[in-house]
Predicted model as a PDB file, atoms N, CA, C, CB and O in Angstrom, pLDDT in the B-factor column:
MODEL        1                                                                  
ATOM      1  N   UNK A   1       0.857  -1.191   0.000  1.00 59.00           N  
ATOM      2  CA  UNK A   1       0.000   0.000   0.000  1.00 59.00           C  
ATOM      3  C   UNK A   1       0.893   1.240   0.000  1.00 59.00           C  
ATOM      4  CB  UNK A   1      -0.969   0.006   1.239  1.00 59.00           C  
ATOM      5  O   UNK A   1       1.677   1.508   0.910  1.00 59.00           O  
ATOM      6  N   UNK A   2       0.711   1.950  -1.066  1.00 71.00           N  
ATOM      7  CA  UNK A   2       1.494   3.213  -1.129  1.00 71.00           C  
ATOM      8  C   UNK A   2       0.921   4.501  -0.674  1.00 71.00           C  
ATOM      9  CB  UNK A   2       1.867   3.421  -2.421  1.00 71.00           C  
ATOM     10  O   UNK A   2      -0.171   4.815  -1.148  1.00 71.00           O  
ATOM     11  N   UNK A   3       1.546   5.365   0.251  1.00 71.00           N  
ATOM     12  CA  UNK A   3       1.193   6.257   0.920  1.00 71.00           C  
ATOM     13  C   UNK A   3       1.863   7.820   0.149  1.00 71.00           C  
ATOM     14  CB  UNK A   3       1.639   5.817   2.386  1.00 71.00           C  
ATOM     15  O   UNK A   3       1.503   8.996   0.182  1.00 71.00           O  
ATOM     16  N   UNK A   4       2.859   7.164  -0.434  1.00 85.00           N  
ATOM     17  CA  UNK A   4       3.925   8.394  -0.555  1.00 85.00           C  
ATOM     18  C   UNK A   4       4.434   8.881   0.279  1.00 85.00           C  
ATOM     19  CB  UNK A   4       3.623   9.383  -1.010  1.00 85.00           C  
ATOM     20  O   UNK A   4       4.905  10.003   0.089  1.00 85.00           O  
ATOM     21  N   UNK A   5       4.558   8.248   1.557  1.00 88.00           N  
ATOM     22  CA  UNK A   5       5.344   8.829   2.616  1.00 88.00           C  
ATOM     23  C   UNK A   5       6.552   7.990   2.594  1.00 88.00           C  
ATOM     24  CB  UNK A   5       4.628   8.857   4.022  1.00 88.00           C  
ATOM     25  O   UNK A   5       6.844   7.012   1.906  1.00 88.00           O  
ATOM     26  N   UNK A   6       7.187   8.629   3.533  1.00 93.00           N  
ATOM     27  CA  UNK A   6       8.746   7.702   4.134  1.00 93.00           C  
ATOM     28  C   UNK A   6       8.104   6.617   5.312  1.00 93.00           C  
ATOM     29  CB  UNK A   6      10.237   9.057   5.171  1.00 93.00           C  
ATOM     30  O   UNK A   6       7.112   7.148   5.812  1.00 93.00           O  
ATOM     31  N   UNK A   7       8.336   5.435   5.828  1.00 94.00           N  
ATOM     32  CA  UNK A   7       8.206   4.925   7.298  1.00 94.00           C  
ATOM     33  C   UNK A   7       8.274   5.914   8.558  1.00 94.00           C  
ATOM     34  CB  UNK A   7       9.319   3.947   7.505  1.00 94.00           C  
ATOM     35  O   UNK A   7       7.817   5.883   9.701  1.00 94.00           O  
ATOM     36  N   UNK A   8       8.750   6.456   8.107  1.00 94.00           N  
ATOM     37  CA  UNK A   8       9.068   7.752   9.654  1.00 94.00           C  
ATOM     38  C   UNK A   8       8.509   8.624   9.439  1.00 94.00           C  
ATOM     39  CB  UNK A   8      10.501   8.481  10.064  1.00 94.00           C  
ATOM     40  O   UNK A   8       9.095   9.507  10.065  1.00 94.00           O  
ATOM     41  N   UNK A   9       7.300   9.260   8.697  1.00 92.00           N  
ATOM     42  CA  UNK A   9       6.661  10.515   8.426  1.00 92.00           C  
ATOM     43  C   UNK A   9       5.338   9.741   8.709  1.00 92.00           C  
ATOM     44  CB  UNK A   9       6.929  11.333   6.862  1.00 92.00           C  
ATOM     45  O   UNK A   9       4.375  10.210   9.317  1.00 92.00           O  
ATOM     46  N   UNK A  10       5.448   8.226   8.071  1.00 94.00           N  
ATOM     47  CA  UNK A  10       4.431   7.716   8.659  1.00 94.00           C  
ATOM     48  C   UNK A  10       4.086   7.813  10.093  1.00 94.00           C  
ATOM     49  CB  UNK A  10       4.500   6.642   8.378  1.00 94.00           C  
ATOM     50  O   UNK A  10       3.428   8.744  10.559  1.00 94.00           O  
ATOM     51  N   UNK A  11       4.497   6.939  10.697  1.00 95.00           N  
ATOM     52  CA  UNK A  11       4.902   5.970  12.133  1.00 95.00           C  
ATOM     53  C   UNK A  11       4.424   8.166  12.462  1.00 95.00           C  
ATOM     54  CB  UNK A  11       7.415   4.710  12.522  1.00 95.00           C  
ATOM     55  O   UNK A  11       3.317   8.636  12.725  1.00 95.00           O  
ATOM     56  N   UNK A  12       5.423   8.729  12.331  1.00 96.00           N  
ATOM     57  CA  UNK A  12       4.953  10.279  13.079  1.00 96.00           C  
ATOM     58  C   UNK A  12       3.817  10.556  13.216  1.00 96.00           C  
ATOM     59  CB  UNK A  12       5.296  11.467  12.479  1.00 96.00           C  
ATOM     60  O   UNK A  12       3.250  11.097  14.166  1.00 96.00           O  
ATOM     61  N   UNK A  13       3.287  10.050  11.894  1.00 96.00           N  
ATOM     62  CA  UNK A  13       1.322  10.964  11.720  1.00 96.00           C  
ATOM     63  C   UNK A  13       1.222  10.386  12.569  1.00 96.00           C  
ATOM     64  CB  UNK A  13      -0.134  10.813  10.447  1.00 96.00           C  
ATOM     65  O   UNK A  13       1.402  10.765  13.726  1.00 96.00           O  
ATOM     66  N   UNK A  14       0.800   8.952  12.075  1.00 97.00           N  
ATOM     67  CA  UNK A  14       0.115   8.138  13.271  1.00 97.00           C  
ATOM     68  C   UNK A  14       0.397   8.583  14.814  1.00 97.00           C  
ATOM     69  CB  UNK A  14       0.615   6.622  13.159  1.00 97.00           C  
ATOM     70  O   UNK A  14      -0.540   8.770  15.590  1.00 97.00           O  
ATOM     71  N   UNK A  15       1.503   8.708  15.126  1.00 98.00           N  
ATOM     72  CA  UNK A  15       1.698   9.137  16.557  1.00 98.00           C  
ATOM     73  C   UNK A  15       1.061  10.572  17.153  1.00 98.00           C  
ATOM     74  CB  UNK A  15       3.201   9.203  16.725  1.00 98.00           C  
ATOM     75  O   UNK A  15       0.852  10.861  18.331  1.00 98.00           O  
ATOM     76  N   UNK A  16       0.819  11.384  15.931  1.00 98.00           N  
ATOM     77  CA  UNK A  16       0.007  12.245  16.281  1.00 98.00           C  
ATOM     78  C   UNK A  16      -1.291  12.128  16.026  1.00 98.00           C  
ATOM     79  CB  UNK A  16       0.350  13.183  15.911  1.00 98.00           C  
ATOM     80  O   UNK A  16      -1.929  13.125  16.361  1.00 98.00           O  
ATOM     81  N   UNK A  17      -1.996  11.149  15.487  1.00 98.00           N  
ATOM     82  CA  UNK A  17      -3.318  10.801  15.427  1.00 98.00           C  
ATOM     83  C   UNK A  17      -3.682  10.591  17.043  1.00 98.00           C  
ATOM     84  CB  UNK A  17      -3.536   9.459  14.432  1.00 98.00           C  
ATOM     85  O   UNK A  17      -4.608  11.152  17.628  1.00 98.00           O  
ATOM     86  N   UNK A  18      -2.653   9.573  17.667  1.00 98.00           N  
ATOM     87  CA  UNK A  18      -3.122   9.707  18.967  1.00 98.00           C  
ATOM     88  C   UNK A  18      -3.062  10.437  20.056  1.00 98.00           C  
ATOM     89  CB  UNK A  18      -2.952   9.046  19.319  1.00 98.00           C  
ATOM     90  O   UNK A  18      -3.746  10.314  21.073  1.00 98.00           O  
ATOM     91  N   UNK A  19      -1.984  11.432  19.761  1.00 98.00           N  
ATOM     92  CA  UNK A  19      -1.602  12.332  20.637  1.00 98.00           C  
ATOM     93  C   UNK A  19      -3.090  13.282  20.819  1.00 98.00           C  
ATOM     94  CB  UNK A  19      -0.190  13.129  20.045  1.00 98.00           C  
ATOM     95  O   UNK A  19      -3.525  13.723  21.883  1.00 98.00           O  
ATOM     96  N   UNK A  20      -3.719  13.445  19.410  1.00 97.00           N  
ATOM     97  CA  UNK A  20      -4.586  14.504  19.485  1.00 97.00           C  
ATOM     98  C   UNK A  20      -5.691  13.828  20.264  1.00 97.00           C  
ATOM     99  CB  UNK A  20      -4.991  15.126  18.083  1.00 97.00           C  
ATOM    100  O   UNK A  20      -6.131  14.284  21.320  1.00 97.00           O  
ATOM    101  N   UNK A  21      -6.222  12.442  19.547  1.00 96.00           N  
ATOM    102  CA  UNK A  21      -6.650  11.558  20.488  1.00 96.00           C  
ATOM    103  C   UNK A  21      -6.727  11.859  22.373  1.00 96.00           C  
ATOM    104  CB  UNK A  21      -5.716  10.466  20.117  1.00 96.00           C  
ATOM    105  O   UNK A  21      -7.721  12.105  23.056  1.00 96.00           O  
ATOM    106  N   UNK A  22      -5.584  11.746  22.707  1.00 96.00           N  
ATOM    107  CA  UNK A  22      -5.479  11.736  24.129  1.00 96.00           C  
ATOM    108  C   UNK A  22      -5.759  13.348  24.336  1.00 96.00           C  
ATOM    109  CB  UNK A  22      -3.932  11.102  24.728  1.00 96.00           C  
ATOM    110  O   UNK A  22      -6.665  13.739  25.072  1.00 96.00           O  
ATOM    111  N   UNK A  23      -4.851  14.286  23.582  1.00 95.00           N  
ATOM    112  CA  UNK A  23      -5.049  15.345  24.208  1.00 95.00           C  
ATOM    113  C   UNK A  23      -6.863  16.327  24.497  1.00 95.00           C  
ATOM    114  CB  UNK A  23      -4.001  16.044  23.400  1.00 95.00           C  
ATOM    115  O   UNK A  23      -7.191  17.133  25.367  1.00 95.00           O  
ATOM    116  N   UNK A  24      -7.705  15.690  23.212  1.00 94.00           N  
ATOM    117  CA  UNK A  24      -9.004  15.592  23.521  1.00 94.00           C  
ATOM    118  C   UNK A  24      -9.707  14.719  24.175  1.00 94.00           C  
ATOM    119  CB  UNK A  24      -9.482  15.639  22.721  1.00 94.00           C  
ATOM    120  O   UNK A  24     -10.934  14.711  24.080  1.00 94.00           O  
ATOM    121  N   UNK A  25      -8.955  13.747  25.032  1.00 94.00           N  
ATOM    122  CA  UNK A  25      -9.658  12.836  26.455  1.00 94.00           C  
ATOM    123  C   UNK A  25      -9.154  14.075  27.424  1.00 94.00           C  
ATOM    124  CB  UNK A  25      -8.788  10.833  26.980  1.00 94.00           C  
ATOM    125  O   UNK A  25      -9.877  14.015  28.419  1.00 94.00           O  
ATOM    126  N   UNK A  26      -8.178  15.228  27.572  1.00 93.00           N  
ATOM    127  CA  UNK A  26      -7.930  15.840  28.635  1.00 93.00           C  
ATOM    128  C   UNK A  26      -7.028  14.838  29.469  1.00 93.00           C  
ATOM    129  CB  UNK A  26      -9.196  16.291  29.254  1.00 93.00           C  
ATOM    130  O   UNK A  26      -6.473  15.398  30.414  1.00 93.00           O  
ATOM    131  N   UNK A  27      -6.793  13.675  29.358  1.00 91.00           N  
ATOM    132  CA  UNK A  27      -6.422  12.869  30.463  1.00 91.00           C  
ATOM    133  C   UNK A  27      -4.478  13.131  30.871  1.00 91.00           C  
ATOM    134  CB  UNK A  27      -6.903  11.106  29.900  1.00 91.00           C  
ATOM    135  O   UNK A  27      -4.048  12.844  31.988  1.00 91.00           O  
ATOM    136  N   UNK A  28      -4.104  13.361  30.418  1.00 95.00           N  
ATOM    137  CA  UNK A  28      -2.328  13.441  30.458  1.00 95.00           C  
ATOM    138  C   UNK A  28      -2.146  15.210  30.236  1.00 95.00           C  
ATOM    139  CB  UNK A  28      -1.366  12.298  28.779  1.00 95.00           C  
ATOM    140  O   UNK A  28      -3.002  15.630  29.458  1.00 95.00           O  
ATOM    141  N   UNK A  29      -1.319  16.169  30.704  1.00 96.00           N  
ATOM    142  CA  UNK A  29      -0.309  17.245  30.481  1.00 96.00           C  
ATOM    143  C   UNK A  29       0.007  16.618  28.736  1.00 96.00           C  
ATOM    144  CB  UNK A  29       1.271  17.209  31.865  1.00 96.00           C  
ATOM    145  O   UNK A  29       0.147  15.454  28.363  1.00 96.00           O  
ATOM    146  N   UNK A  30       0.034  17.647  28.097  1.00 97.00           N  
ATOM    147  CA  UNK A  30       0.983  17.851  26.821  1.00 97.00           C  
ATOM    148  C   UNK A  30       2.206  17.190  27.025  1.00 97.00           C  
ATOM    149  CB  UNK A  30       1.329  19.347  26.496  1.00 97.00           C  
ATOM    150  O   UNK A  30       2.616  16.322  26.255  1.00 97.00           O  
ATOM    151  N   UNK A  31       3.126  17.760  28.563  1.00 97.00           N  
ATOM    152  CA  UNK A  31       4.359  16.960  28.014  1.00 97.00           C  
ATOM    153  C   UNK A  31       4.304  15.649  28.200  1.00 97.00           C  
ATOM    154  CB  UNK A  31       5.596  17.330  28.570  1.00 97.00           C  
ATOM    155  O   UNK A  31       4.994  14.978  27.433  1.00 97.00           O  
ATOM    156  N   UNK A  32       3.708  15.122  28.964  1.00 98.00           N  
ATOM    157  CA  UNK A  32       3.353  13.617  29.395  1.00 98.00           C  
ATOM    158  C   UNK A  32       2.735  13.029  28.189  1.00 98.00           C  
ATOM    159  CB  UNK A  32       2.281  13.485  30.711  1.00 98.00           C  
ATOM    160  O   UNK A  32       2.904  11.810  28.155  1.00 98.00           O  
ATOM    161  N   UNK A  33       2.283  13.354  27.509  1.00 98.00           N  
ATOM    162  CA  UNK A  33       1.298  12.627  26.127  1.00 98.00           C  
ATOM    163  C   UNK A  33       2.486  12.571  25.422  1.00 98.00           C  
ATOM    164  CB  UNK A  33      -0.158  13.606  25.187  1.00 98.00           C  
ATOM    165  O   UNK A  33       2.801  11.448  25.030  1.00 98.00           O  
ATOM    166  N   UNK A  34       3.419  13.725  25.092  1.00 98.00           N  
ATOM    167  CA  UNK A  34       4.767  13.670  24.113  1.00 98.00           C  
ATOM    168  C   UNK A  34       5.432  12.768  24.995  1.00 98.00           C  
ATOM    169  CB  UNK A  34       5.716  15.199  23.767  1.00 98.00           C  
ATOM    170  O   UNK A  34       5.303  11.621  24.568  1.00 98.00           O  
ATOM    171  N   UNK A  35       6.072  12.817  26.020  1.00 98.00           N  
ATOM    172  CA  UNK A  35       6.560  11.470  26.523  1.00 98.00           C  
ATOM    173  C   UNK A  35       6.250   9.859  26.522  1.00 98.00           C  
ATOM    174  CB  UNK A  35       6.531  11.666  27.510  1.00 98.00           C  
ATOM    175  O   UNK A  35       7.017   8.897  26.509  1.00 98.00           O  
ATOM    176  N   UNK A  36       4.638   9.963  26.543  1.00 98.00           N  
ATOM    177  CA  UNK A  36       4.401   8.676  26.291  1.00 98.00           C  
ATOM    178  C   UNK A  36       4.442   8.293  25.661  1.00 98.00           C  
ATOM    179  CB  UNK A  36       3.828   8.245  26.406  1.00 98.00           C  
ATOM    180  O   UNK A  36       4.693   7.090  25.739  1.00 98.00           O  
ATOM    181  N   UNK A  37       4.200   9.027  24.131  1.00 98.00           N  
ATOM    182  CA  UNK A  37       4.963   8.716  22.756  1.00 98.00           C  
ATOM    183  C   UNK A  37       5.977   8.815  22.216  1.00 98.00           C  
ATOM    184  CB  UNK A  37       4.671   9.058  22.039  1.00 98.00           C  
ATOM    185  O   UNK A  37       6.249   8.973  21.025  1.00 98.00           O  
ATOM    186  N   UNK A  38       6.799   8.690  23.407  1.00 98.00           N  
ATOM    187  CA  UNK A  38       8.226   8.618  23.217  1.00 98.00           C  
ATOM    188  C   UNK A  38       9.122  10.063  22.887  1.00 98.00           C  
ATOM    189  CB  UNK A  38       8.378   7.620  22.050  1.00 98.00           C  
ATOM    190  O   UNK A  38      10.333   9.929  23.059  1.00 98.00           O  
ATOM    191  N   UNK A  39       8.731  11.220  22.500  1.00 98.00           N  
ATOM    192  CA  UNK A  39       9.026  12.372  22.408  1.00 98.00           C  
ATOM    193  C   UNK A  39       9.769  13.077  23.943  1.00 98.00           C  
ATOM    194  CB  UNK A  39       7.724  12.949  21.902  1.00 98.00           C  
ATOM    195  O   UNK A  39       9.131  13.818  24.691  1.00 98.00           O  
ATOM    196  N   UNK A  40      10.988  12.725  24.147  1.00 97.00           N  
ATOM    197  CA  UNK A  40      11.452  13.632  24.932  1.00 97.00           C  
ATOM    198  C   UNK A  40      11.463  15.026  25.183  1.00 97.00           C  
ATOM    199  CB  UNK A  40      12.215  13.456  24.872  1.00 97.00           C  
ATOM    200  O   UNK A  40      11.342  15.614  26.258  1.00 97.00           O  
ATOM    201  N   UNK A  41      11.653  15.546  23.848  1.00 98.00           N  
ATOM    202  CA  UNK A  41      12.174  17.002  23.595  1.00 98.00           C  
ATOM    203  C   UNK A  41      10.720  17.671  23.339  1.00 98.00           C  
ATOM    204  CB  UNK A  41      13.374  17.175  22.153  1.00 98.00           C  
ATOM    205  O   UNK A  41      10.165  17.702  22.240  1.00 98.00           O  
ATOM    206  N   UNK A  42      10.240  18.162  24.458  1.00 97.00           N  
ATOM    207  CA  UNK A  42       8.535  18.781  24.212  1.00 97.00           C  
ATOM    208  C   UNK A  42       8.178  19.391  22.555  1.00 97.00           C  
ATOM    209  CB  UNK A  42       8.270  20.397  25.444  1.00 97.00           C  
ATOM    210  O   UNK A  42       7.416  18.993  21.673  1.00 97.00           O  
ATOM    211  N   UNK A  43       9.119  20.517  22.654  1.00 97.00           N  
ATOM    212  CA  UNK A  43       9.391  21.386  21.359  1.00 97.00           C  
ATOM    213  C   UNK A  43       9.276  20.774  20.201  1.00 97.00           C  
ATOM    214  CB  UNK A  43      10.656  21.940  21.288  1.00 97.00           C  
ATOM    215  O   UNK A  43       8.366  21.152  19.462  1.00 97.00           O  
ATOM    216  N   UNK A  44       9.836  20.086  19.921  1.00 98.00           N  
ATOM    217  CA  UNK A  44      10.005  18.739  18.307  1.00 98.00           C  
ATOM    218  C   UNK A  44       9.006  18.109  18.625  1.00 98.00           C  
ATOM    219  CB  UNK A  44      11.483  17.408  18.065  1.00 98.00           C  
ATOM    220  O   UNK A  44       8.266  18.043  17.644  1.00 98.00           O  
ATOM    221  N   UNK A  45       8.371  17.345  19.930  1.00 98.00           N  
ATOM    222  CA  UNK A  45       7.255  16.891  19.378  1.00 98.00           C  
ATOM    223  C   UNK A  45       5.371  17.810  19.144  1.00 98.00           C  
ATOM    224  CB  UNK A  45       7.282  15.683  20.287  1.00 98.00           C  
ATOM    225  O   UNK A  45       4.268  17.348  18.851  1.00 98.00           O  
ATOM    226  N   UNK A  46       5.840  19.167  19.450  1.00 98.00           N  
ATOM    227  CA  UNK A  46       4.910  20.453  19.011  1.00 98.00           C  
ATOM    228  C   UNK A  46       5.004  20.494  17.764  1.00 98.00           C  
ATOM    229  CB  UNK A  46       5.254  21.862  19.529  1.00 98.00           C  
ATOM    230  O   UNK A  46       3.943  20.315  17.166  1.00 98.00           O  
ATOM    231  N   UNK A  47       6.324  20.747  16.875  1.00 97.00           N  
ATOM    232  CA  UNK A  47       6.817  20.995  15.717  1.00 97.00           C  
ATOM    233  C   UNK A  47       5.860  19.879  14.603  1.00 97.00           C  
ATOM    234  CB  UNK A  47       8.528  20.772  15.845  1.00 97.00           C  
ATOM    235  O   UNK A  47       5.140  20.184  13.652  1.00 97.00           O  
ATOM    236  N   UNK A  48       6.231  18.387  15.225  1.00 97.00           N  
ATOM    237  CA  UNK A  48       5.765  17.741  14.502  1.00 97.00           C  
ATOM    238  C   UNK A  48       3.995  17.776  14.214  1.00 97.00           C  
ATOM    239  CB  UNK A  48       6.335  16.689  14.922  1.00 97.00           C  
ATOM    240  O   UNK A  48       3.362  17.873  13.163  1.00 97.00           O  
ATOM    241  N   UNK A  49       3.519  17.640  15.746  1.00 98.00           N  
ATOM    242  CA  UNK A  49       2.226  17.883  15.808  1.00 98.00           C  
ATOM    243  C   UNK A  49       1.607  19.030  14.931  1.00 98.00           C  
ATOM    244  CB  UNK A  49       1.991  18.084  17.094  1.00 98.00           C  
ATOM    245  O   UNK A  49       0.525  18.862  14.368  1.00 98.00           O  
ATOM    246  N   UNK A  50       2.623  20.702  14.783  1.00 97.00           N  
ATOM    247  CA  UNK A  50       1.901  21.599  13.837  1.00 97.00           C  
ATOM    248  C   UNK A  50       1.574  21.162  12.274  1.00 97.00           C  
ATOM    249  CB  UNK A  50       2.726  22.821  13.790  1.00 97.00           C  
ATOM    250  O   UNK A  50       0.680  21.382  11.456  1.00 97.00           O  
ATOM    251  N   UNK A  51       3.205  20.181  12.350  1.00 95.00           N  
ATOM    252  CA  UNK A  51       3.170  20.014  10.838  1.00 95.00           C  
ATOM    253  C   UNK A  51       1.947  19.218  10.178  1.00 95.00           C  
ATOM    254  CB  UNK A  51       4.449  19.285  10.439  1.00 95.00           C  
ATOM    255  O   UNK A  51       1.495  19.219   9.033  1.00 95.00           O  
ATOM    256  N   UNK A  52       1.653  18.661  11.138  1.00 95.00           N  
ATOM    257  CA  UNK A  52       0.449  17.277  10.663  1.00 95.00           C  
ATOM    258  C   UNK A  52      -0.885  18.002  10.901  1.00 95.00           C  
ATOM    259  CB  UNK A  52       0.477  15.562  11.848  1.00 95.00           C  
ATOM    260  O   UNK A  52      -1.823  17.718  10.157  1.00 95.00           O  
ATOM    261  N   UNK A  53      -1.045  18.884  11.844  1.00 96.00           N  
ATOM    262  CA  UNK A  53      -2.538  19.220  12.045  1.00 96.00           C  
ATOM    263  C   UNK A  53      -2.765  20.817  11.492  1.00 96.00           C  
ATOM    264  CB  UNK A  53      -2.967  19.055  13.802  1.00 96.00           C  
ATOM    265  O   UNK A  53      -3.846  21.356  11.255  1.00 96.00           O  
ATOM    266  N   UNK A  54      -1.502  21.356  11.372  1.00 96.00           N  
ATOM    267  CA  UNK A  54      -1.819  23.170  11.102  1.00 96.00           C  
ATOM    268  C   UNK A  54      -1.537  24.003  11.763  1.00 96.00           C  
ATOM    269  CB  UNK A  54      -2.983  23.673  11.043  1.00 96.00           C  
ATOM    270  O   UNK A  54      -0.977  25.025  11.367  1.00 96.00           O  
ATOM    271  N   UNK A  55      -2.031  23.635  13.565  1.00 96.00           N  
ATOM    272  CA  UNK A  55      -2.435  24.225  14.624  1.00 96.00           C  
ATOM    273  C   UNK A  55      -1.370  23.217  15.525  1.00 96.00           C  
ATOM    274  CB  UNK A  55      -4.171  24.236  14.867  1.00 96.00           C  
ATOM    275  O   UNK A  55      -0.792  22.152  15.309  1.00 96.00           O  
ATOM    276  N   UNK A  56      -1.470  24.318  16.809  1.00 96.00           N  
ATOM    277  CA  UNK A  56      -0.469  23.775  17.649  1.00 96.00           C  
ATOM    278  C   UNK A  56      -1.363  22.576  18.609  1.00 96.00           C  
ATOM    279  CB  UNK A  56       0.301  25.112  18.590  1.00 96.00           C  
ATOM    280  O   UNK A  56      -2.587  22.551  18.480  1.00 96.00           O  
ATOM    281  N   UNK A  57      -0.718  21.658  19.507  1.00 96.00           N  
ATOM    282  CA  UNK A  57      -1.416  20.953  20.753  1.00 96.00           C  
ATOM    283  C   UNK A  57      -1.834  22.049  21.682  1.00 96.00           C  
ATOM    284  CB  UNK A  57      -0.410  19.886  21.577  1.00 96.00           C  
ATOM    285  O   UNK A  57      -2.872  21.936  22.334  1.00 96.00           O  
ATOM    286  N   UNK A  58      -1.227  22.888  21.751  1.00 94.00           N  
ATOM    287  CA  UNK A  58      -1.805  23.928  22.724  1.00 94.00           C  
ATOM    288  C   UNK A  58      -3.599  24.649  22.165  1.00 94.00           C  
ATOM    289  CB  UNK A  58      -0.415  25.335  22.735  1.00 94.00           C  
ATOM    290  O   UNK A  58      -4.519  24.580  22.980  1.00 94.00           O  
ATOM    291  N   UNK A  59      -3.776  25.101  21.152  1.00 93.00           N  
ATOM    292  CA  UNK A  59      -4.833  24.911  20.717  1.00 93.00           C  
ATOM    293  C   UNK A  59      -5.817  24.059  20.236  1.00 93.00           C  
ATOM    294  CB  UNK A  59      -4.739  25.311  20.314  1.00 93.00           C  
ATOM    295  O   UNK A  59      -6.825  24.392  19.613  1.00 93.00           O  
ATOM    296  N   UNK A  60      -5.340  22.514  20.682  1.00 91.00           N  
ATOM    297  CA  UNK A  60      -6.541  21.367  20.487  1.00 91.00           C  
ATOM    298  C   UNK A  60      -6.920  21.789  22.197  1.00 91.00           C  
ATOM    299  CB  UNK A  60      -5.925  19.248  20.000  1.00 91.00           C  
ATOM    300  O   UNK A  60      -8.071  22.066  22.536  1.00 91.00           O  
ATOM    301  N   UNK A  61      -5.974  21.780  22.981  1.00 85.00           N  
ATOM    302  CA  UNK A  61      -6.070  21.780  24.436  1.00 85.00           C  
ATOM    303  C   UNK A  61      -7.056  23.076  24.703  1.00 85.00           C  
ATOM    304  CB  UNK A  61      -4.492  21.899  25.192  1.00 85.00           C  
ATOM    305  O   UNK A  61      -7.548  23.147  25.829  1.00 85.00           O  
ATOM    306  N   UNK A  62      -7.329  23.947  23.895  1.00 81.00           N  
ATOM    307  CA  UNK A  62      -8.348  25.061  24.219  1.00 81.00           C  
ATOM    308  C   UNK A  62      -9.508  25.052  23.574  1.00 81.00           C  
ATOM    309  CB  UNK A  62      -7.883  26.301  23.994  1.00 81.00           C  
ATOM    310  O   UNK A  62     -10.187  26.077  23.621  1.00 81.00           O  
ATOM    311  N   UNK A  63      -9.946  24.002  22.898  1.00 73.00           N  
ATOM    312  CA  UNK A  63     -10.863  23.630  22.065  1.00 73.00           C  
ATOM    313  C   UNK A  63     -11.151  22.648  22.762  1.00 73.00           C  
ATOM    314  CB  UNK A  63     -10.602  23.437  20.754  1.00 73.00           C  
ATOM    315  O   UNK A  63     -12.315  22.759  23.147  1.00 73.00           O  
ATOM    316  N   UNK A  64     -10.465  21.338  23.277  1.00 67.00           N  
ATOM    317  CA  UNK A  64     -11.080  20.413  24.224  1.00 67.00           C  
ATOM    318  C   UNK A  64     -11.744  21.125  25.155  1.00 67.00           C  
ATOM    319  CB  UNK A  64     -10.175  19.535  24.871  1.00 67.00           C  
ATOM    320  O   UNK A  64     -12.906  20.787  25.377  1.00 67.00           O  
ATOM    321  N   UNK A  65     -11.180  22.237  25.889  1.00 71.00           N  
ATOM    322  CA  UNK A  65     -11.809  22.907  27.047  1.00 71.00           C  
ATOM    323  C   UNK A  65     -13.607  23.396  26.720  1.00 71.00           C  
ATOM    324  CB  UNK A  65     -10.735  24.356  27.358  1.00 71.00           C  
ATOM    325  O   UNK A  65     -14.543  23.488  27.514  1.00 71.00           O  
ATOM    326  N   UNK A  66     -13.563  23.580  25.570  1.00 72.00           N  
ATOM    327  CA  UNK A  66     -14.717  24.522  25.377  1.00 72.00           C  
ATOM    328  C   UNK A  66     -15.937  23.354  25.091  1.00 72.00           C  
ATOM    329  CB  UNK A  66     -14.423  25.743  23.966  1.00 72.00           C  
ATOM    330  O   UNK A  66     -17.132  23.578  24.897  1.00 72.00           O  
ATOM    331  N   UNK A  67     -15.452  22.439  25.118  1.00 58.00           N  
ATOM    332  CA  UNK A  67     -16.566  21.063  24.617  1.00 58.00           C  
ATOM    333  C   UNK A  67     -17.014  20.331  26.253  1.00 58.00           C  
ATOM    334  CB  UNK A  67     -15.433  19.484  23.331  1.00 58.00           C  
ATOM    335  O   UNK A  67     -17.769  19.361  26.309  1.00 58.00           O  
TER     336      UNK A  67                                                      
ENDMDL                                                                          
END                                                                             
């Protein structure tokens, strides 16, 4: 199945499919959700998250609030 992606741009989305996932359960801190997905470095895993959604995690996190 061809995506046109690389394995690692993949494997990324996906990791932010769930990040956004969790971060709209409210259940984990931002940096704790990037940690649990293995993202040490908070920053790079924001970066990645803008690239895939547009918008930062900090603004899913203010949109979860309002629901």
């Amino acid at each position: 199945h061809e995506t046109g992606k690389t394995a690692v741009s993949y494997v990324q989305e996906q990791k932010m499919l769930v990040a956004r996932e969790m971060i709209l359960r409210g259940e984990m801190s931002l940096q704790n959700i990037a940690l649990y997905l293995g993202y040490s470095n908070y920053n790079y895993f924001s970066r990645l998250y803008k690239k895939v959604f547009h918008y930062s995690p900090q603004k899913t996190t203010a949109y979860q609030s309002l629901s």
